[in-house]
VEXSEMAR-845961 format. One record per residue: x, y negated, z negated of N, C-alpha, C in turn. Coordinates in steps of 0.02 Angstrom, whole numbers, plus 50000, padded with zeros to 5 digits. Each point is the difference from the previous one (the first is absolute). Layout:
% residues N
XYZXYZXYZ/...
This chain:
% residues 258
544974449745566500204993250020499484997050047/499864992850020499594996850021500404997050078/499645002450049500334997350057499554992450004/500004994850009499834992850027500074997750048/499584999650056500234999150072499484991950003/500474995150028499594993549994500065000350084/499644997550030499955001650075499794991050051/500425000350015499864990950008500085002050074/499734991450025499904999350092500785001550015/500514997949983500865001050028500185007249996/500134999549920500205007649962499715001949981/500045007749961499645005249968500725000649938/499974999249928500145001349961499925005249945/500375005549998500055006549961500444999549935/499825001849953500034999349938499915005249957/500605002149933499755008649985500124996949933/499585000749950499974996449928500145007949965/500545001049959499845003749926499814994549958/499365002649953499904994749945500114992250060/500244996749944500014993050008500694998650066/500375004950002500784999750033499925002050077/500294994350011499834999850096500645005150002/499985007750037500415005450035500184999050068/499834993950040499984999950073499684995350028/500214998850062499484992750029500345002950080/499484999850026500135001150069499454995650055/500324995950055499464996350045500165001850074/499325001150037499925000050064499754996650010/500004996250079499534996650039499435003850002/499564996050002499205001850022499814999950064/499935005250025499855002250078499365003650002/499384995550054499405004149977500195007250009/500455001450076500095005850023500405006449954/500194996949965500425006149946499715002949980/499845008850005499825003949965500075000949929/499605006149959499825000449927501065004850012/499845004650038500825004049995500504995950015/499844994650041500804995850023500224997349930/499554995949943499954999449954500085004149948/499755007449989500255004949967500845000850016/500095000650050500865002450011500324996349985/499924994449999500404994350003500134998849912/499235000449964500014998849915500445005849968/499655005750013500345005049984500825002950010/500374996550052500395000050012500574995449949/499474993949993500464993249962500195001949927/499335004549973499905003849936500625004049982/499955004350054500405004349978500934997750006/500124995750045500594997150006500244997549916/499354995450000500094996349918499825003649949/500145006150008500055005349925499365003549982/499424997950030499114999049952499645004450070/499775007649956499935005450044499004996449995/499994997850073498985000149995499835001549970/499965008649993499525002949962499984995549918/500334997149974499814994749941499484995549986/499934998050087499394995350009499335005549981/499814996749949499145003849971499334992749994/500304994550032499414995050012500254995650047/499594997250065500214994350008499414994850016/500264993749999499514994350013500104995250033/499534997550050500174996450049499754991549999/500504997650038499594992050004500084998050079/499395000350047500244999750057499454993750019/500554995650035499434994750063499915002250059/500235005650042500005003450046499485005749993/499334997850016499635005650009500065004850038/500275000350056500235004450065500675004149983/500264999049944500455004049981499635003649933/499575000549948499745003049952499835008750019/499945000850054499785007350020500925005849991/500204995250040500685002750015500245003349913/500034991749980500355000049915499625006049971/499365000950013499375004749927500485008650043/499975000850085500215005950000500905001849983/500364993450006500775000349963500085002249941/499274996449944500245003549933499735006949989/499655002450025499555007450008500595004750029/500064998850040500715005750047500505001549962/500404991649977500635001850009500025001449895/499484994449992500055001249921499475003449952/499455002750028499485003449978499594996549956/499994992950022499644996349951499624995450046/499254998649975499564996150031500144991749972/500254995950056499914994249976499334996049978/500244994449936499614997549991500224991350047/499424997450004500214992350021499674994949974/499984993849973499964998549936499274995550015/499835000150053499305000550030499575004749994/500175005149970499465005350024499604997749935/499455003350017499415000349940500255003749935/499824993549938500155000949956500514999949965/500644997050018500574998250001500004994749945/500405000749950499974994349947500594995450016/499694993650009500664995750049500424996649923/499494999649929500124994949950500044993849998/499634998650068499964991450011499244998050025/499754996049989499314997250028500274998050063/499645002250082500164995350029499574995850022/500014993650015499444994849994500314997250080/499685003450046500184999550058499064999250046/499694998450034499614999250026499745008850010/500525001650071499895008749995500655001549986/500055004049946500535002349973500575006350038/499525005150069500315001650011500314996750091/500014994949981500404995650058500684998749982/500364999949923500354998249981500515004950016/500764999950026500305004749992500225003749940/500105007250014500345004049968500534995249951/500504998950023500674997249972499644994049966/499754996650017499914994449972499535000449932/499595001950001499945005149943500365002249945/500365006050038500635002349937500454996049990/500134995750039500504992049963499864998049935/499054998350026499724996949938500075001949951/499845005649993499885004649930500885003249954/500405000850045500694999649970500284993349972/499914995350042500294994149977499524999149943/499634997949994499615000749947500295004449931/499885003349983500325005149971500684999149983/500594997750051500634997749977500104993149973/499654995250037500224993649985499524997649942/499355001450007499424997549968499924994450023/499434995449973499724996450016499634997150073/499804994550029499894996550061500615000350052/499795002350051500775004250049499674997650087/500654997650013499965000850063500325004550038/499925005250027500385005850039500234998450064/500454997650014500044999450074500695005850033/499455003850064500355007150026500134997150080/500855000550013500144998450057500275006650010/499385000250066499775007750049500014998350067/499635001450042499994999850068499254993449992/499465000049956500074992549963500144999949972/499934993549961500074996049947499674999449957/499715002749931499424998049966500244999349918/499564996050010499934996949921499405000149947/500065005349944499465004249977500024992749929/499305000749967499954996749957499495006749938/500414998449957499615003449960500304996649929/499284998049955499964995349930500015004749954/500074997349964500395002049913499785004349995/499365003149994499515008249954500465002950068/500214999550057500315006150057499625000750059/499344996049986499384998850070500694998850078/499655002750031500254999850073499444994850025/500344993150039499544995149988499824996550101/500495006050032500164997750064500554997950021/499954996850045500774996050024500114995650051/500665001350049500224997150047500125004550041/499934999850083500555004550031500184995650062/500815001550019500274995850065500275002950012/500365000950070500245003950050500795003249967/500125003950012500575000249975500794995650039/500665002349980500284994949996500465003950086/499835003649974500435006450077499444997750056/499375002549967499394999250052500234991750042/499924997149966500104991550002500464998650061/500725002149984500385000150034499965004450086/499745005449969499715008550088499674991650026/499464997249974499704995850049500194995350029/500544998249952500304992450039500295002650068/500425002449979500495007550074499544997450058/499395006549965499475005250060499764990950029/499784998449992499364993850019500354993650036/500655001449995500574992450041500455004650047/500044995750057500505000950046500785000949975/500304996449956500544994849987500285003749945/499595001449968500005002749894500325005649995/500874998649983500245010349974499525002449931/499875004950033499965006449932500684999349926/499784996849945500424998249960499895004049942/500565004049969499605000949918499824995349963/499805001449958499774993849919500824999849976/500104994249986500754999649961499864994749954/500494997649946499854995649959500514993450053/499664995550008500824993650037500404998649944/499965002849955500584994149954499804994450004/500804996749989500074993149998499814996950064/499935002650054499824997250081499444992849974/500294996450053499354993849994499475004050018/499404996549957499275002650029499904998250095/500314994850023499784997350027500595004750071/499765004550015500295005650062500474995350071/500545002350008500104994750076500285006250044/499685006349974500105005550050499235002750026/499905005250029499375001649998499975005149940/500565003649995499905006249931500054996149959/500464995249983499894996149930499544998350003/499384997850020499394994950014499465004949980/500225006350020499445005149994500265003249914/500424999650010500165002849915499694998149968/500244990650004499944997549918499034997950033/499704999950037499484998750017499355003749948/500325008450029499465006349991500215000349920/500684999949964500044999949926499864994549960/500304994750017499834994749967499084999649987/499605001850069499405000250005499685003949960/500455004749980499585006549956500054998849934/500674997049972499804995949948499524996149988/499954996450057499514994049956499335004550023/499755004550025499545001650001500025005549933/500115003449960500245000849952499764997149943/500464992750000500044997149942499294994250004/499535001250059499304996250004499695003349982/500015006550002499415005150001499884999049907/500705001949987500125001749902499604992249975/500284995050017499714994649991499424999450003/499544999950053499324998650000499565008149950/500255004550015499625004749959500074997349906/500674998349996500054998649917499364994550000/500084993250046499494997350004499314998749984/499875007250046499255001050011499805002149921/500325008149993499945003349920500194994349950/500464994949987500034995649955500305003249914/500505004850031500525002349952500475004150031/500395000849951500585001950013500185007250006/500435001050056500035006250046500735003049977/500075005249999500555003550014500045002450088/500494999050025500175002150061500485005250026/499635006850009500395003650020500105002250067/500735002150023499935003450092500345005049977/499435003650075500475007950022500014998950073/500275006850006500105000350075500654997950019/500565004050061500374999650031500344990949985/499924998650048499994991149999499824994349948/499885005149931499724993549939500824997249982/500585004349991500594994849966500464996750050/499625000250096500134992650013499864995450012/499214998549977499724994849978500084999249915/499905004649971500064995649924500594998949985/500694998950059500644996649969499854993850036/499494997950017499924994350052499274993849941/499845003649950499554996449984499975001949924/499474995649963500125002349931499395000749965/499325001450031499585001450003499875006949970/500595005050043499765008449972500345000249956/499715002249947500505001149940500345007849982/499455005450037500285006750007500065002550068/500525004150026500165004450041499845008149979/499555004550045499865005349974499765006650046/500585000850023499995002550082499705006449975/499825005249959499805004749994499065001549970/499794992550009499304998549977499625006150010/499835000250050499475003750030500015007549984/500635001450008500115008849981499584999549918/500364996949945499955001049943499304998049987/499634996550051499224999349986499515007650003/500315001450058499865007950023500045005349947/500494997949970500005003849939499724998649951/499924996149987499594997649931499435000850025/499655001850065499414999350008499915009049999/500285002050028500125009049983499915000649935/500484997049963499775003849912499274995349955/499864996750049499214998449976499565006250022/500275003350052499495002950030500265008250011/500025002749925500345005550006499595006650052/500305003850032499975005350037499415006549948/
């Protein structure tokens, strides 16, 4: 079986593939300070709760934007699973996509394996947009070229700052307002429909001017935590696909057999 660990600035996402069939999904926060064992005990533990004895894991592959955590992850899969990770950076790695990026390895990990899955599922000219701790919006045209993108703050991030940076400002989650007037006569209503309403239309500018620029027509897909409550708010995304990234990981594993 194939362990898939996607490793982002918030969370760290664990993933145990037989074949094509997700066996498990397990997430931690990302703490530089967490050890390769705090992480072993903790996976191994979740494993075995959910039926799926480690020792099964015989590959895994990583997608990390956290360079300061890659040491930890390479001695987690060595220890606990006797397998040397691969990460989809390393030399020689067949990504199946051109990327047409200035320097290519500036681009993240994830954003990347967005490209090349969506691709692959939807076909054609795609806009990927992954709401993470940012925001980005991958472009990749019809042959599957990875063509660049967008990135903006995320929507949590957005909000930590409004908080952290004002005297006055509660700490609010992201919520959808409903029916609430746009127009706030509280301070939380004001900040609600402010920071969402705002993220829509920043959103629905971005999709716009990129269809724009390229001068055809896009398919629009989101992942990530927070994509189905913005795309009940707009009609722009046409797919929801919260499991993107894992299944890129994988498809990029069986390009690149062991």
């Amino acid at each position: 079986m194939l362990l898939a660990i996607d490793c982002g600035n918030t969370n760290v996402v664990f993933a145990v593939y037989d074949g094509h069939t997700l066996k498990g999904q397990w997430r931690a926060a990302t703490k530089t300070d967490r050890t390769a064992d705090e992480y072993g005990i903790w996976l191994t533990q979740l494993m075995t709760r959910d039926g799926l004895d480690p020792a099964v894991v015989k590959a895994v592959i990583v997608a990390s934007v956290v360079p300061g955590k890659n040491f930890d992850l390479r001695q987690l899969c060595e220890k606990y699973f006797g397998c040397k990770a691969r990460f989809i950076d390393d030399p020689g790695i067949d990504l199946g996509t051109e990327v047409r990026f200035e320097n290519p390895r500036e681009v993240g990990a994830d954003r990347i394996v967005n490209a090349v899955v969506a691709h692959a599922t939807y076909g054609g000219a795609l806009i990927v947009i992954d709401f993470g701790t940012a925001t980005t919006f991958e472009v990749v045209d019809k042959s599957g070229a990875y063509c660049g993108g967008c990135i903006a703050p995320g929507i949590n991030l957005s909000m930590e700052a409004l908080h952290m940076a004002t005297a006055l400002l509660p700490r609010l989650p992201v919520r959808f307002p409903g029916n609430a007037p746009v127009i706030g006569t509280t301070t939380v209503a004001a900040m609600t429909s402010g920071v969402y309403w705002g993220y829509v239309g920043l959103i629905e500018g971005l999709v716009t001017r990129i269809k724009a620029e390229r001068r055809e027509e896009m398919t629009v897909v989101a992942t990530g935590g927070l994509a189905p409550l913005f795309a009940q708010a707009t009609t722009v995304i046409q797919h929801i696909d919260p499991d993107l990234t894992l299944r890129g990981l994988l498809q990029i594993h069986e390009r690149n057999p062991v």
